[in-house]
Residue frames relative to the residue before (quaternion, step in Angstrom):
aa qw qx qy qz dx dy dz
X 1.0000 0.0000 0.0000 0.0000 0.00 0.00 0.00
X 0.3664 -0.7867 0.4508 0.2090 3.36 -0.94 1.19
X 0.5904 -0.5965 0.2789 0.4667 3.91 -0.93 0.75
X 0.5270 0.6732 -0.4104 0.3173 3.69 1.36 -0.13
X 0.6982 0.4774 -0.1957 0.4964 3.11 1.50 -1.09
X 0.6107 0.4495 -0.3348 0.5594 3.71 1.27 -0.22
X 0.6571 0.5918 -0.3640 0.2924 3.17 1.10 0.33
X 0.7400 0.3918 -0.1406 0.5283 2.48 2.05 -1.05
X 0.4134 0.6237 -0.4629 0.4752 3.33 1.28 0.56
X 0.8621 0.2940 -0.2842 0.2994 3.71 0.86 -0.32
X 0.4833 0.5595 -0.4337 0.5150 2.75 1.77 0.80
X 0.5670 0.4784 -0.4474 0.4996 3.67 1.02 -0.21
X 0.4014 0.7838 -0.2761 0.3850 3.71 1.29 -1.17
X 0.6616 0.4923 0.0575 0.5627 3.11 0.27 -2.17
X 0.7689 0.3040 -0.3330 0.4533 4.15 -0.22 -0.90
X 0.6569 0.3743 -0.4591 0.4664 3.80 0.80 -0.82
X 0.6411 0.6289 -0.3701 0.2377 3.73 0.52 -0.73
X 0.4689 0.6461 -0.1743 0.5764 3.09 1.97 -1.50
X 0.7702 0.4228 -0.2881 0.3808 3.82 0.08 -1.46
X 0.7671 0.3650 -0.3480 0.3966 3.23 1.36 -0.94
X 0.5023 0.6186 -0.4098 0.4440 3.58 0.72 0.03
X 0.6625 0.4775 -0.2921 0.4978 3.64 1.00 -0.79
X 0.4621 0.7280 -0.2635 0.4326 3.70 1.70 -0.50
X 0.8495 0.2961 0.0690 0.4313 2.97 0.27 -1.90
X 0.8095 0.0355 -0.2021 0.5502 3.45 1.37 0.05
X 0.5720 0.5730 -0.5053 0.2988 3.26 0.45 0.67
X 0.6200 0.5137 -0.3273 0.4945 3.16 1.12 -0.29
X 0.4097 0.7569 -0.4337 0.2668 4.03 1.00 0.07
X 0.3681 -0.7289 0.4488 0.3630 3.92 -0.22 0.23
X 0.7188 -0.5557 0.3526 0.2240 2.92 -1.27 1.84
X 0.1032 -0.6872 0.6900 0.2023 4.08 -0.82 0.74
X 0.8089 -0.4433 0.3859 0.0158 1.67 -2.11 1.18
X 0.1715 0.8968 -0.4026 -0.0655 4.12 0.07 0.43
X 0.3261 0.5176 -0.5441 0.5742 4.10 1.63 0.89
X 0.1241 -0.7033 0.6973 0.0614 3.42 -0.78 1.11
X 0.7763 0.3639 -0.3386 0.3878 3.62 0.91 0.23
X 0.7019 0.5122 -0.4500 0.2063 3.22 1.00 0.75
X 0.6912 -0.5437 0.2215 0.4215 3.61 -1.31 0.11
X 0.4819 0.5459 -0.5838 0.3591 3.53 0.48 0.33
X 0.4630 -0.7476 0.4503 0.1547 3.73 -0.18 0.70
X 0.8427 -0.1091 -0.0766 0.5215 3.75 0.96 -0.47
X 0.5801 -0.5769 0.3884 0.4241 3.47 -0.93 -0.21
X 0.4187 -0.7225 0.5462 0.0664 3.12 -1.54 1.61
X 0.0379 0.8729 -0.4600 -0.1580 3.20 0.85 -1.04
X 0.2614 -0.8074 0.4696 -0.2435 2.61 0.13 2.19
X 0.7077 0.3098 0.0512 0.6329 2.82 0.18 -2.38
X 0.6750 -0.5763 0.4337 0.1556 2.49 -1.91 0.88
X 0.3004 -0.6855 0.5309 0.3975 3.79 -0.65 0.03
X 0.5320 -0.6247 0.5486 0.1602 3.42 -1.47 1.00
X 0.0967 0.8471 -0.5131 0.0989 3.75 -0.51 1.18
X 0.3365 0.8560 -0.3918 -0.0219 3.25 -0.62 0.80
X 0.2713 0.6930 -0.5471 0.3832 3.73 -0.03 0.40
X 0.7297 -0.1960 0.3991 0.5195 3.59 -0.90 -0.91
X 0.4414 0.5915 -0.4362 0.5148 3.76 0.92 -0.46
X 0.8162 0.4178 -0.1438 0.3723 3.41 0.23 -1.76
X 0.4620 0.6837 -0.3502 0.4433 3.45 1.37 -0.40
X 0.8178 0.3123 -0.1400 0.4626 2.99 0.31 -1.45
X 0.6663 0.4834 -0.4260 0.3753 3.55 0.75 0.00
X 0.6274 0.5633 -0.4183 0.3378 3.07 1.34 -0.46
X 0.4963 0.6256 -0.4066 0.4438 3.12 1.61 -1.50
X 0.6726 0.4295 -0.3083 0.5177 4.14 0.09 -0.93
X 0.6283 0.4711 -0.4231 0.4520 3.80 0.37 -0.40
X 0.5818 0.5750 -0.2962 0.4930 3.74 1.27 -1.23
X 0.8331 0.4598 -0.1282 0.2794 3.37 0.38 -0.93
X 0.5942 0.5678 -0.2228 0.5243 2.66 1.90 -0.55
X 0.3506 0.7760 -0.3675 0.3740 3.49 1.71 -1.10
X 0.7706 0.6134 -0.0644 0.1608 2.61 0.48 -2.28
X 0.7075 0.4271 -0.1749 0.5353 3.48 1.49 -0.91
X 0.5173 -0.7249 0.3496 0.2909 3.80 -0.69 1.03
X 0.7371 0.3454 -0.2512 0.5237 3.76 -0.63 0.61
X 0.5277 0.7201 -0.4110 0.1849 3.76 1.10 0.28
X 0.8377 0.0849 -0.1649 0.5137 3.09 1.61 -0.07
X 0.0621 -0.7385 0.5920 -0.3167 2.62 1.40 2.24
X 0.3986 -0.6029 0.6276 0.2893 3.83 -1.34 0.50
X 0.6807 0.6811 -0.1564 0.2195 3.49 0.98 -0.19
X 0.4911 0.7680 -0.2331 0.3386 2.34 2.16 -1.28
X 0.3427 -0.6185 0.5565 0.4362 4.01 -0.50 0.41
X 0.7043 0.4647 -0.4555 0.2838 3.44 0.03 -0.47
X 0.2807 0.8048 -0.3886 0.3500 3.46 1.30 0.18
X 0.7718 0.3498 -0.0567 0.5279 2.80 0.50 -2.08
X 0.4769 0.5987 -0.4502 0.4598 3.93 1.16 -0.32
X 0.7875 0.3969 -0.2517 0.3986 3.45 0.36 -1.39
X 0.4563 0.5901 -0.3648 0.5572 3.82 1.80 -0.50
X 0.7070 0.4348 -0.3262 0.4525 3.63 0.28 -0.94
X 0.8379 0.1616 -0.1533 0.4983 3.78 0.67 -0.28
X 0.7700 -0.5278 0.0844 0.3485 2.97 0.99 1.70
X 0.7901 0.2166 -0.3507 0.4537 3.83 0.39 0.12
X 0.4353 -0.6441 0.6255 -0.0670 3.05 -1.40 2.31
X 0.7876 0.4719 -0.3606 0.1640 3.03 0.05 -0.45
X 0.5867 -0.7730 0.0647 0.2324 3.53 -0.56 0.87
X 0.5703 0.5096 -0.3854 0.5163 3.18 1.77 0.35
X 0.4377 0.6544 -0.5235 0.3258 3.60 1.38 0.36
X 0.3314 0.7879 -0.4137 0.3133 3.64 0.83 0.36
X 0.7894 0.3732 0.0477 0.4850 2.43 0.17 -2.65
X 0.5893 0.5685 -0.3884 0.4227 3.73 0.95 -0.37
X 0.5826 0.7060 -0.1463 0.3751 3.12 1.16 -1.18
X 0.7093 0.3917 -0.0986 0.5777 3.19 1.14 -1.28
X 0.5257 0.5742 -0.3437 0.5252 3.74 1.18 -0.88
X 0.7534 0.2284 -0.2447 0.5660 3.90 0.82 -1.02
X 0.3725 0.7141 -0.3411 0.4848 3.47 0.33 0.78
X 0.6741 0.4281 0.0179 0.6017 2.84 0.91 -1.78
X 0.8049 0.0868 -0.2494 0.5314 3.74 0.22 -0.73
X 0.2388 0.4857 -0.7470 0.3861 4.03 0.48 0.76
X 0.7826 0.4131 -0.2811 0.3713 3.76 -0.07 -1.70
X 0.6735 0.4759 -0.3814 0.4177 3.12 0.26 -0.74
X 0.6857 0.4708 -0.3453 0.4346 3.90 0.49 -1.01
X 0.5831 0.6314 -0.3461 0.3762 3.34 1.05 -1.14
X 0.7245 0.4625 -0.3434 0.3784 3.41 0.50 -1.29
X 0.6075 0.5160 -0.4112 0.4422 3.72 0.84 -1.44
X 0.7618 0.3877 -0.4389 0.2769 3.35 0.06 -0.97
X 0.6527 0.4509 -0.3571 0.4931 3.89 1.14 -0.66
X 0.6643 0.5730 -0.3684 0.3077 3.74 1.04 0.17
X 0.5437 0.6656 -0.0625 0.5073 2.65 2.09 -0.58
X 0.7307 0.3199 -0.1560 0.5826 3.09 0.70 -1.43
X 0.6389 0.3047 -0.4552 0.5402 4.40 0.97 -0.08
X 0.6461 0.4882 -0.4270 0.4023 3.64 0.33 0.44
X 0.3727 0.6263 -0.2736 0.6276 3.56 1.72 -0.41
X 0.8825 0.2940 -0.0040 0.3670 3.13 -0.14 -1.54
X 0.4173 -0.7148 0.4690 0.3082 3.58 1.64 0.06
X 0.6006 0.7551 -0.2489 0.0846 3.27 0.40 0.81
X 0.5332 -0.6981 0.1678 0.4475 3.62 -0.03 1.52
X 0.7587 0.4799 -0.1994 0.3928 3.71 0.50 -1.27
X 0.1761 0.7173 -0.6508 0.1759 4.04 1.55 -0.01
X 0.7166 0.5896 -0.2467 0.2794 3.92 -0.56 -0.99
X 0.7913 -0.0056 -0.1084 0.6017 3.34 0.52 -0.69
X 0.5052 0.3982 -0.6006 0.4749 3.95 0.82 1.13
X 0.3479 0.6168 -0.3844 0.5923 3.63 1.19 0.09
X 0.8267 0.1995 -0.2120 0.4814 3.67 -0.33 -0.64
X 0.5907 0.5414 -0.4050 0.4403 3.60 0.99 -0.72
X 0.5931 0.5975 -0.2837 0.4591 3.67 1.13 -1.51
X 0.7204 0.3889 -0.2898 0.4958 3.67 0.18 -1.98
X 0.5759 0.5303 -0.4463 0.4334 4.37 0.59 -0.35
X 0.7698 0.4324 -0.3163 0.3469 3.12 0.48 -1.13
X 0.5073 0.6424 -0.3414 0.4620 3.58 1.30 -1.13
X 0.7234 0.5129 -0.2215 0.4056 3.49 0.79 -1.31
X 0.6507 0.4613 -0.3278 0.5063 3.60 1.20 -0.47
X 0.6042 0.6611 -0.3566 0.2659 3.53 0.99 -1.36
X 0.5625 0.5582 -0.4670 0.3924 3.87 0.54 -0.23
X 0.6353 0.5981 -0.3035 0.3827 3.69 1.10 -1.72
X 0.6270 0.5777 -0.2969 0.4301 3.44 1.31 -1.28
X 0.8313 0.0016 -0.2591 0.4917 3.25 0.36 -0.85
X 0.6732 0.3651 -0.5997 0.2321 3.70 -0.29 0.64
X 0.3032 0.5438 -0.6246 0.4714 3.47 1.03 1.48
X 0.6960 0.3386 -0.3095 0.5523 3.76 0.89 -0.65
X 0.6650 0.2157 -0.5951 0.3962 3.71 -0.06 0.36
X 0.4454 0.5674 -0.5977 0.3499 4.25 0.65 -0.14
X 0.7486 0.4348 -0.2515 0.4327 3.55 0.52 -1.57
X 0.5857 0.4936 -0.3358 0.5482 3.52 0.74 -0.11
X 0.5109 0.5727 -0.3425 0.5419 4.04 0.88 -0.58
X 0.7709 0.3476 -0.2079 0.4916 3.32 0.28 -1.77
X 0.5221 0.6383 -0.4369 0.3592 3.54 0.59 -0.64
X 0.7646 0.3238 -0.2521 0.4970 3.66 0.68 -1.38
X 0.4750 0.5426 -0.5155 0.4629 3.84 1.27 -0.74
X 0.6489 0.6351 -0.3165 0.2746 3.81 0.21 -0.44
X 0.6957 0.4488 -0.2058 0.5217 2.96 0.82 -1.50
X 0.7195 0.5494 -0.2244 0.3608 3.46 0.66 -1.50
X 0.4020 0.7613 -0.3232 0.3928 3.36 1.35 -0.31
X 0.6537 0.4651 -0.3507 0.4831 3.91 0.16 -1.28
X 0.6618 0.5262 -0.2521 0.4708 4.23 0.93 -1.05
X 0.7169 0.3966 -0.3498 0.4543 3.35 1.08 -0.42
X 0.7125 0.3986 -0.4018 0.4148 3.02 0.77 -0.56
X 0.5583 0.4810 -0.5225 0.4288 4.21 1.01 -0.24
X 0.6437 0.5304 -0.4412 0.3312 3.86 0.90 -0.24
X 0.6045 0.6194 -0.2564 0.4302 3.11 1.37 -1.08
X 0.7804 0.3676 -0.2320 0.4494 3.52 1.29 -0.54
X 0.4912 0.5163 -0.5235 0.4671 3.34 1.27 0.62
X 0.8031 0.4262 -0.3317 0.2519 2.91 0.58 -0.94
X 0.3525 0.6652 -0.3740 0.5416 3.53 2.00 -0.31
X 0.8063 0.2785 -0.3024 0.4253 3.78 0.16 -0.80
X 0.5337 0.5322 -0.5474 0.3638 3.60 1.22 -0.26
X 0.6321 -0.4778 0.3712 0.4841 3.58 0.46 -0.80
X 0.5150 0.8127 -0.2191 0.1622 3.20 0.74 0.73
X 0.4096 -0.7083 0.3032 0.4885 3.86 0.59 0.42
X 0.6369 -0.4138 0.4623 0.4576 3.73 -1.21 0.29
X 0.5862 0.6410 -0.3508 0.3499 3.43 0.29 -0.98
X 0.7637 0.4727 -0.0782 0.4328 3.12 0.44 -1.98
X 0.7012 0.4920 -0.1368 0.4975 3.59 1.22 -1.07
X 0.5971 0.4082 -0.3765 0.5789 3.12 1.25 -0.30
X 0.5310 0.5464 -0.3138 0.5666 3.96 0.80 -0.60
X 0.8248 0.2607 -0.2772 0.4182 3.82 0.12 -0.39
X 0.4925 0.5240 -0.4137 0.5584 3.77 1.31 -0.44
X 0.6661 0.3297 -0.4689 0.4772 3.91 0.51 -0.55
X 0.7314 0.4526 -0.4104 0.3031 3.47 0.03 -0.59
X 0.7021 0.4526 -0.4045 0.3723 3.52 1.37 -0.54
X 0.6422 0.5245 -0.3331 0.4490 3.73 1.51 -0.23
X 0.4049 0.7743 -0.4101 0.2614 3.91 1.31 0.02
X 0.7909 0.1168 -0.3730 0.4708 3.38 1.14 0.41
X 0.3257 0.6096 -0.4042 0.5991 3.91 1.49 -0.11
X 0.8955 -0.2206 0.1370 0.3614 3.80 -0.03 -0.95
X 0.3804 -0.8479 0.3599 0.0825 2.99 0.52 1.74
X 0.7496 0.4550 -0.0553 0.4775 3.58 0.94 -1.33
X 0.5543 0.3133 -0.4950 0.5912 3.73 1.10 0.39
X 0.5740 0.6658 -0.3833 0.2832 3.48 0.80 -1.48
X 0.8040 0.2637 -0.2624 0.4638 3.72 0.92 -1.02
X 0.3421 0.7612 -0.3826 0.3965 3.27 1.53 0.25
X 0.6367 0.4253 -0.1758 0.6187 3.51 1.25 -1.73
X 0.5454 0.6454 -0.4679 0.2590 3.48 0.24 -0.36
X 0.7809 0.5024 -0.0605 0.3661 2.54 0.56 -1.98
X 0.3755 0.6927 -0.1882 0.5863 3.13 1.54 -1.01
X 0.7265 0.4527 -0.1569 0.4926 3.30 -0.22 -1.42
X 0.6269 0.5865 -0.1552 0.4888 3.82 0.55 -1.24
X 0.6314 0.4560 -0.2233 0.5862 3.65 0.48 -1.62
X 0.6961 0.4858 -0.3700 0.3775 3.90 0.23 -0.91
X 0.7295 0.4456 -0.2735 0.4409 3.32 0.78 -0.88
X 0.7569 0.4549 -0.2892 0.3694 3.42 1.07 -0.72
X 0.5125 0.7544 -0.1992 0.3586 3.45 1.98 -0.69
X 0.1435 0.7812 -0.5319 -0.2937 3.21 -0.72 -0.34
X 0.6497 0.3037 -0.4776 0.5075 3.24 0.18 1.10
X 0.5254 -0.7911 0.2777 0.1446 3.44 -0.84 1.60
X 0.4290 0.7873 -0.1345 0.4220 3.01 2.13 -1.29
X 0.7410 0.3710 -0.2243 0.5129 3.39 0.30 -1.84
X 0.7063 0.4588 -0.3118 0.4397 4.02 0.62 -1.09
X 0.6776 0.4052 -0.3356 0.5139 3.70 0.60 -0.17
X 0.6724 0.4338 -0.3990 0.4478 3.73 1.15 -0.21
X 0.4570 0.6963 -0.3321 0.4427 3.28 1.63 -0.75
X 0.4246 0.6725 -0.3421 0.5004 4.03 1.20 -0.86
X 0.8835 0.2362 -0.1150 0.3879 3.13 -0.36 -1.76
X 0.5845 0.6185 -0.3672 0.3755 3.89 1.48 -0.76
X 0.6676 0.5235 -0.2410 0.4713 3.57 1.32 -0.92
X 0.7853 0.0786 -0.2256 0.5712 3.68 0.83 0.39
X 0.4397 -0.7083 0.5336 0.1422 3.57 -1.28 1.19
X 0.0897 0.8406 -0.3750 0.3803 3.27 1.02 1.81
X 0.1045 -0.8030 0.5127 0.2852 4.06 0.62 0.21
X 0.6288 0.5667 -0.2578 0.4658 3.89 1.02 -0.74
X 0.6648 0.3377 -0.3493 0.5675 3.51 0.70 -0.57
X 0.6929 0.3492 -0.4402 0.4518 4.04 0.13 -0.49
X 0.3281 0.6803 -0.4296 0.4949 3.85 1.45 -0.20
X 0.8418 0.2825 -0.1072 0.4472 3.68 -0.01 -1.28
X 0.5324 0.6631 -0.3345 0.4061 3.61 1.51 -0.55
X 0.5323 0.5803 -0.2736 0.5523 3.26 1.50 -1.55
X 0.7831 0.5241 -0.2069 0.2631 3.35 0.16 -1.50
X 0.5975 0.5494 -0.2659 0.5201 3.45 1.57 -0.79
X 0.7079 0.5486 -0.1606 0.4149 3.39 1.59 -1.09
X 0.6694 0.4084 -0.3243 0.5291 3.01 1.08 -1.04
X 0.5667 0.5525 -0.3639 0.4910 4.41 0.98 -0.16
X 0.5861 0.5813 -0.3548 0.4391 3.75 0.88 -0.78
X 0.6239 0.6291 -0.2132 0.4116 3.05 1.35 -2.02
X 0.8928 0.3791 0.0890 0.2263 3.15 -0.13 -1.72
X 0.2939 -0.8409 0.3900 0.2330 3.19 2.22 -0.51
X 0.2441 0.6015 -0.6380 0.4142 3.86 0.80 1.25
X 0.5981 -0.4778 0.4940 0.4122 3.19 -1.59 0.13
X 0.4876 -0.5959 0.5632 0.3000 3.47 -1.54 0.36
X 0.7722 0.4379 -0.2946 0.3538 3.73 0.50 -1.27
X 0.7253 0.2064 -0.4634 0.4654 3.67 0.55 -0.24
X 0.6125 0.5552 -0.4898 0.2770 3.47 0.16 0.60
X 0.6975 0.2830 -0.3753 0.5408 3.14 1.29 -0.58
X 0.3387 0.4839 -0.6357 0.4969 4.32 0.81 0.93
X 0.6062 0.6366 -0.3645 0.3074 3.63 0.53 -0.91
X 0.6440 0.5758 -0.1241 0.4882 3.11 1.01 -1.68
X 0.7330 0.5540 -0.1524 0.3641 3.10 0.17 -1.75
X 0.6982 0.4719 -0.1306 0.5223 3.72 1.20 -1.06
X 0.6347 0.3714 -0.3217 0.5964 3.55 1.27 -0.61
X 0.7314 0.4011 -0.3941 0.3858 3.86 0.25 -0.37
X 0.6272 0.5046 -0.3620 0.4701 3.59 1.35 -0.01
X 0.3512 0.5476 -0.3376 0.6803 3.76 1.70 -0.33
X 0.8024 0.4948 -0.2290 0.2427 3.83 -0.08 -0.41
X 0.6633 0.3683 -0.1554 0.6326 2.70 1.65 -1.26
X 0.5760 0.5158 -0.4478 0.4491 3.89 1.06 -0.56
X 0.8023 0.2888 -0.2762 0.4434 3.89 0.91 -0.39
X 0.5523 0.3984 -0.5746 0.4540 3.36 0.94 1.14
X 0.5026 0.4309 -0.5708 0.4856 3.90 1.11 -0.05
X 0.5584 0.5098 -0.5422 0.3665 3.97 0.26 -0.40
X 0.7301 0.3257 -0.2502 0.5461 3.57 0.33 -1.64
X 0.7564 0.3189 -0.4775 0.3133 3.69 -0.27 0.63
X 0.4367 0.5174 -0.5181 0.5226 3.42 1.53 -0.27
X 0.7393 0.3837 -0.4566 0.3125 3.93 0.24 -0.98
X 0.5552 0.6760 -0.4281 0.2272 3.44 0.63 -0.41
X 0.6047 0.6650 -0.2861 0.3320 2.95 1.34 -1.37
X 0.5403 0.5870 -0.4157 0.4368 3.64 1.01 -0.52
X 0.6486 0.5848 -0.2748 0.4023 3.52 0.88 -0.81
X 0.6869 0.4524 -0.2565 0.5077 3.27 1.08 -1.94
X 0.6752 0.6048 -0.2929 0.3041 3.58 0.35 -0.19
X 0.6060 0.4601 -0.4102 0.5028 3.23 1.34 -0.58
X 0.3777 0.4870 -0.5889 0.5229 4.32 0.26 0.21
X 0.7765 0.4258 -0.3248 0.3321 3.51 -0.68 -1.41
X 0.6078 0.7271 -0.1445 0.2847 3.34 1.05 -1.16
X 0.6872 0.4738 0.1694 0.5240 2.48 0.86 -2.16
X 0.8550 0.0763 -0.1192 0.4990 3.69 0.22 -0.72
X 0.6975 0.3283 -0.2365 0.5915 3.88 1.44 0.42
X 0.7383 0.3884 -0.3258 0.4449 3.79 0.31 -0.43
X 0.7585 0.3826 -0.2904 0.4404 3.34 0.88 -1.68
X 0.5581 0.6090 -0.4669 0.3156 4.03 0.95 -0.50
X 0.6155 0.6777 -0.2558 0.3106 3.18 1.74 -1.01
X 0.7048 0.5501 -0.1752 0.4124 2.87 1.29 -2.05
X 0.5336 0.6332 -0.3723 0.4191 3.89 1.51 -1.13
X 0.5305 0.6791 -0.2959 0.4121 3.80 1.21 -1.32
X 0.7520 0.4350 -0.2561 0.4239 3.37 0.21 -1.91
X 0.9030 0.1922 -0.1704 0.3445 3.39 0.47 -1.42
X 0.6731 0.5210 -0.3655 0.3766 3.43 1.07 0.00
X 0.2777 0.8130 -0.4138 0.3012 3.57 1.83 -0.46
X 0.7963 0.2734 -0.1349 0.5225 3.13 -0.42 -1.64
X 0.6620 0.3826 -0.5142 0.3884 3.99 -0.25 -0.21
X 0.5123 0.5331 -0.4445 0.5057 3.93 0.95 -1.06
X 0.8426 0.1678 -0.3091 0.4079 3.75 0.00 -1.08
X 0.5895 0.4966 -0.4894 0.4078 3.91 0.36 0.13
X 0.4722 0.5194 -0.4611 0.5428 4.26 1.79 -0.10
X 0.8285 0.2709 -0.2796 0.4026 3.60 0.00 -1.06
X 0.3830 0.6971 -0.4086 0.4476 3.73 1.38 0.05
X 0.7022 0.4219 -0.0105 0.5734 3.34 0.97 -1.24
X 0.6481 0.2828 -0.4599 0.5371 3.92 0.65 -0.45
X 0.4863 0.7443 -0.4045 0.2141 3.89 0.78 -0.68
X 0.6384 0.5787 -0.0020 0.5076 2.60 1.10 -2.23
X 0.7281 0.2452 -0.3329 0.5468 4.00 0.48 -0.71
X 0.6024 0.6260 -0.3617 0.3381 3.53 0.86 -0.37
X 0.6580 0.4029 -0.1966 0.6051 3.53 1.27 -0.99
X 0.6049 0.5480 -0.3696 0.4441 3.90 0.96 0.28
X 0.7831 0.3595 -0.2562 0.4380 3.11 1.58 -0.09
């Protein structure tokens, strides 16, 4: 291989490495950095401020992203995709698309490259298959960092609601209780905490309590949180107490989750017998039957070549 081609292998090397890093953390909501003010966690609104070579490339992805129609449509479902797994802010679109754009794009050079390298007939349409797939691979995994979000919005949930009910039974206003349960989960659970905030935030600026507490459960694709949204609504509505309902709550969704770890520990007896069966035992048959199989035909050889 000629130093031209070891050159360009570590710049192509180097861009996927670069593209994925710009993937996996550039899109992350912006911390928070006034340690004295009263919004308790980070919303990540505003954008974060990047600049060095960091900022390059985001812009370069911000350019590209510009570039495709509907990127900074309010409509765009992926909007509400990239809302569900935690970045609000409004150039996380176009960025989105921009890295999108150079998955496919990198993908192809490198399969144009490497079937021209390699002399190969099919370069062209593993090129389009490659630059498709590159182009899909973001959707894939920022469906797994949403479901992962909701995952922890889930768990963390049963704690909000026992916080929410002290502070309901101390004498306090939803408002105020919702405002202290974020501040007490801002480092235990970062991602409801700025949930309640915001929440919290929408109340004050709203004037209708309903639409901001449904807003909560609309911004993340969560069945448990639009569960408790209802529940806040359907109390606001109707004038029931708040605190034994959200103990109520709070006690049935822990009962829930203790009997799906049960029904998934039992499964496991099950999922195991594949692994078992078509990888351990082929293994274990190897170890101990091996050597007798070859010390039988060792021995039928041997009487065989005596006669």
């Amino acid at each position: 291989m000629t130093s031209e081609m070891l050159t360009l292998t570590f710049f192509l090397v180097m861009l996927g490495a670069i593209t994925a890093i710009g993937y996996f953390f550039v899109l992350r909501p912006a911390g928070s950095r006034n340690e004295g003010a009263v919004i308790p966690a980070d919303i990540a609104i505003a954008e974060p401020v990047n600049s060095g070579v960091y900022g390059v490339f985001i812009n370069t992805f911000r350019r590209m992203g510009d570039a495709i129609p509907g990127s900074h449509s309010d409509t765009n479902p992926l909007r509400k995709r990239l809302v569900a797994a935690g970045y609000r802010w409004p150039g996380a679109l176009p960025i989105f698309y921009g890295i999108k754009c150079a998955s496919a794009v990198l993908l192809g050079v490198i399969t144009l490259w490497a079937s021209a390298f390699f002399l190969s007939e099919a370069s062209f349409i593993g090129a389009i298959c490659l630059a498709a797939f590159g182009y899909m691979a973001p959707d894939i995994i920022l469906n797994r960092l949403a479901r992962a979000r909701g995952q922890r919005l889930r768990s963390a949930l049963p704690a909000a609601l026992d916080l929410m009910v002290l502070s309901i039974e101390s004498g306090q206003s939803l408002d105020q209780a919702i405002l202290d349960t974020s501040r007490a989960l801002k480092t235990t659970s970062p991602d409801l905490s700025a949930e309640l905030t915001l929440m919290h935030l929408e109340l004050r600026a709203s004037n209708s309590r309903a639409d901001s507490i449904r807003a909560f459960a609309d911004r993340n694709d969560e069945p448990e949180l639009r569960k408790v949204s209802n529940l806040l609504i359907d109390t606001d509505r109707f004038g029931t107490s708040l605190g034994p309902a959200l103990r109520t709550h709070s006690r049935y969704m822990r009962i829930r989750f203790r009997q799906q770890a049960q029904e998934k520990a039992r499964k496991l007896g099950v999922k195991l017998i594949f692994p078992v069966f078509f990888l351990i035992f082929p293994a274990v048959l190897l170890v101990t039957l091996g050597p007798a199989v070859i010390l039988l035909f060792t021995q039928m050889q041997t009487m065989v070549n005596s006669f």
